[in-house]
N, C-alpha and C positions, 0 to 999 in steps of 0.2 A: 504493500500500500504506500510507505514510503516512496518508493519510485516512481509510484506513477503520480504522486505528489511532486517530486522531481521535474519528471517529465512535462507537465502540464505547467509549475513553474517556468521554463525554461521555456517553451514555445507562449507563453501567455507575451513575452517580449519578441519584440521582432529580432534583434540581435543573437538572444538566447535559441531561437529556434533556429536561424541561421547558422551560429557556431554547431547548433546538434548536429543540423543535417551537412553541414562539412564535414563534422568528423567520423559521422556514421559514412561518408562515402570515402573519406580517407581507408577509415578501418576496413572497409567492404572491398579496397583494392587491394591494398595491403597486405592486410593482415588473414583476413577469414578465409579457410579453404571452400569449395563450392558446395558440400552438401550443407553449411552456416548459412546459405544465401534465404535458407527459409526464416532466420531470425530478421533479416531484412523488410520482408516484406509484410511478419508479422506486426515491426516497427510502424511501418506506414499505415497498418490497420488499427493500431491505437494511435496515431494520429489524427489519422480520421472519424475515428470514433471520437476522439478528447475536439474535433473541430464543431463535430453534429451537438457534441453536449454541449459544448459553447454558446451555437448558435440556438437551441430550442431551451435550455433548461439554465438562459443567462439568470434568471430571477433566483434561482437556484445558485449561482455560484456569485451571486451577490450577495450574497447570504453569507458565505465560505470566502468570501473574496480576503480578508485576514485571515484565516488561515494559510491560505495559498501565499499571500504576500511573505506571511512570516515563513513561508519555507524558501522564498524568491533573496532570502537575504543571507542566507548561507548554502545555498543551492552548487553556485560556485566553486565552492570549496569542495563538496559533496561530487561534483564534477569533475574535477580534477583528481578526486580520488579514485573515483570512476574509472577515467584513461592508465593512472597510472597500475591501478590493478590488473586492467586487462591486458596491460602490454609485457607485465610479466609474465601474465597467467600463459600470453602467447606462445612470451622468450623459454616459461619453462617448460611449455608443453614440446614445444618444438626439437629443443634440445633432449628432450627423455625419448622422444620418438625417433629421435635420428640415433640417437645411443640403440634402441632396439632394432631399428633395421641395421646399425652393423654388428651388432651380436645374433642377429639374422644371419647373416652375411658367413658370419665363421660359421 
């Protein structure tokens, strides 16, 4: 629930949805191998969902609109822990996989 507190944060600014969707396509070149590609587009499906909630259920999220804000202000931070988690999780996955195909290998 947190996240998607995050996520909804983050796209309620134009900047913050901006930065996401750069670094969800950095990451999606980069980093994700192709059977990942379906975390992509499950991405764009809570986006679209968190737009339609937006747009029919605003009275509702004026309501919540302080909550949201107060997750909008350390979001940031929570983002940056974000990348940097993943880019480990990448470096270490990668490295224990390449260790197995060469003890494949012998």
């Amino acid at each position: 629930l947190h996240f998607f507190f995050l996520v909804y944060a983050l796209l309620k600014s134009n900047i913050g949805s901006l930065i996401l969707s750069l670094y969800v396509s950095v990451f999606i070149v980069f980093f994700l191998p192709l059977q990942y590609l379906q975390i992509y587009f499950i991405f764009h499906i809570i986006q679209f969902i968190f737009y339609l909630y937006e747009k029919f259920v605003g009275f509702f999220l004026h309501l919540c609109y302080y909550t949201v804000d107060f997750y909008s202000v350390y979001s940031s931070f929570f983002f940056f822990l974000h990348i940097s988690s993943r880019l480990y999780h990448q470096i270490v996955f990668y490295t224990l996989r390449g260790g197995g195909q060469n003890r494949r290998k012998r």
